[in-house]
N, C-alpha and C positions, 0 to 999 in steps of 0.2 A: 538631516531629515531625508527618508526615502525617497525615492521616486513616488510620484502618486501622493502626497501631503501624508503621508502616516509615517512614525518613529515607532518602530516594532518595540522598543526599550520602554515605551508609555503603555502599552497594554497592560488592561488590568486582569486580574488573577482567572475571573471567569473568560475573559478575548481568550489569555494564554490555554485553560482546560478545551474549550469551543476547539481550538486552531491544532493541536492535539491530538483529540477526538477523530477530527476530521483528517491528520494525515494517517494517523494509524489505523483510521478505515478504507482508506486507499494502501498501506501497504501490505494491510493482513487480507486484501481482496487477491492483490498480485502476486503475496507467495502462495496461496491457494493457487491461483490459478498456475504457477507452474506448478505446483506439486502435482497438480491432475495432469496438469500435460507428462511430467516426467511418468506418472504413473502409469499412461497411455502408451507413451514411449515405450517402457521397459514390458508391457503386457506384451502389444505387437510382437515386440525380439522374440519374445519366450512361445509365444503363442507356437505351435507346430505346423497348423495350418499355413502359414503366412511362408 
């Protein structure tokens, strides 16, 4: 059993869709946010001004 009394192996089908849900909205936040950073990045370089 895990730490914290929960066996990740007993979740049931909607825990597992919920749990999911919730990390692929934390990772499709953070490749967003680099792509705009990378975006910013590569403007700046290009930028003539700068």
């Amino acid at each position: 059993m895990a730490e914290g009394g929960m066996d990740p192996r007993e979740l049931t089908d909607f825990q597992l869709d919920e749990l999911v849900h919730r990390i692929i909205g934390r990772v499709t936040r953070l490749v967003r946010t680099e792509l705009r950073m990378d975006r910013e990045r590569i403007g700046r370089l290009r930028d003539p001004r700068g």
